[in-house]
C-alpha positions in Angstrom: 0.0 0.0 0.0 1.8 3.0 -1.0 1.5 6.4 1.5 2.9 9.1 1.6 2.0 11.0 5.0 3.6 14.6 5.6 4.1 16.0 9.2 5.6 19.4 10.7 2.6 21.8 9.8 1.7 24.0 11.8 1.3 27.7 13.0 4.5 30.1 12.6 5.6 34.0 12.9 6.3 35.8 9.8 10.1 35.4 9.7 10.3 32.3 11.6 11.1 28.5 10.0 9.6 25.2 9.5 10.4 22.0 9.0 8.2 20.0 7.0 8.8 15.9 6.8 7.2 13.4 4.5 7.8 9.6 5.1 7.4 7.0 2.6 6.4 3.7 2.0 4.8 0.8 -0.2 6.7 2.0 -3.1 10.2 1.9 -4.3 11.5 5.4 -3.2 15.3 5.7 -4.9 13.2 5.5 -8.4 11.1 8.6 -7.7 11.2 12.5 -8.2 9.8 14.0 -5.1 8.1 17.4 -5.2 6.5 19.2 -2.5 3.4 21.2 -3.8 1.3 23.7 -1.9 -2.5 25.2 -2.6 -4.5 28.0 -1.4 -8.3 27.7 -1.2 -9.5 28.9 -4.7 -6.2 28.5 -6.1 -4.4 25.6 -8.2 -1.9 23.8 -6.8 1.7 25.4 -7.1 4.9 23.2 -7.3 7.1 24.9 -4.6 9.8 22.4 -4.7 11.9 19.0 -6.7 14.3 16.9 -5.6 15.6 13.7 -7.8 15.6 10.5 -7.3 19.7 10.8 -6.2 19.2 14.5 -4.5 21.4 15.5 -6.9 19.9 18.5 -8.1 16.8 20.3 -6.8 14.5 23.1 -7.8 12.5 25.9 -6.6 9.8 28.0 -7.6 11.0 31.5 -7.5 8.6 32.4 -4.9 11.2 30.6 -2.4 14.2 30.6 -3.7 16.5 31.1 -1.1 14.3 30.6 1.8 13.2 26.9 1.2 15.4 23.5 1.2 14.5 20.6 -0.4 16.1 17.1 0.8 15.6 13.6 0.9 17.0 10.6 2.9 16.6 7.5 0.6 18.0 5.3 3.5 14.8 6.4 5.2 12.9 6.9 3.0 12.0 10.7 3.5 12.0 13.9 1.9 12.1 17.6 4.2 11.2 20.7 3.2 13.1 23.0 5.6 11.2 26.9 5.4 12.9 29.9 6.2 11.9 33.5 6.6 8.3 32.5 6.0 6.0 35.0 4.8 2.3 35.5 5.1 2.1 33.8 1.6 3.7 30.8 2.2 0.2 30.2 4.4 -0.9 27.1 2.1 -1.7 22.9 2.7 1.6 21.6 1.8 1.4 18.4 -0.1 4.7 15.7 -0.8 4.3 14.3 -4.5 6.2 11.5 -5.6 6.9 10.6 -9.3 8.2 8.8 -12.1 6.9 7.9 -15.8 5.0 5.7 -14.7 3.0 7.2 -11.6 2.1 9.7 -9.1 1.2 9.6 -5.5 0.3 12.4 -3.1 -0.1 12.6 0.4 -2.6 14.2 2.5 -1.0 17.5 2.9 -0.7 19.7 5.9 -1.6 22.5 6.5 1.1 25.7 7.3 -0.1 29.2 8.3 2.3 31.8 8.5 0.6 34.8 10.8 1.4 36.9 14.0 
């Protein structure tokens, strides 16, 4: 059974950080992209973040460039996505993604709101 179930949502202070965790399982993790999405009521879902299969090389949507990390842990089978100087607009559910040619799994999401 394949899951993916993301943790470390939660409320933060404009300015403050987050760590956000997804752990995997049912599915073979070293042969999948991960990507963290995020999605605002009203709004489509925005890919905030990609890591490959090796964590090689990663990408970011320019909204948080230079404030969010992408990583992964194939040994545990887990990806992070480690948020600095948060911002009212980073207030979104935060959803892990895993992918290959083949298929696509999403977790649950959880939900982050950035406000004082």
């Amino acid at each position: 059974q394949v899951q993916l179930v993301e943790s470390g949502g939660g409320l933060v202070q404009p300015g403050g950080s987050l760590r956000l965790s997804c752990a995997a399982s049912g599915f073979t993790f070293v042969n999948y992209v991960m990507n963290w999405y995020r999605q605002t009521p009203g709004k489509e879902r925005e890919l905030v973040a990609t890591i490959t299969s090796t964590g090689g090389t990663t990408n970011y949507a320019d909204s948080v460039k230079g404030r969010f990390t992408i990583s992964r842990d194939n040994a545990k089978k887990m990806v992070y996505l480690q948020m600095e100087s948060v911002k009212p607009e980073d207030t979104a559910v935060y959803y892990c993604n895993a992918r290959n040619y083949y298929y696509s799994y999403w977790g649950q999401g959880t939900q982050v709101t950035v406000s004082s």
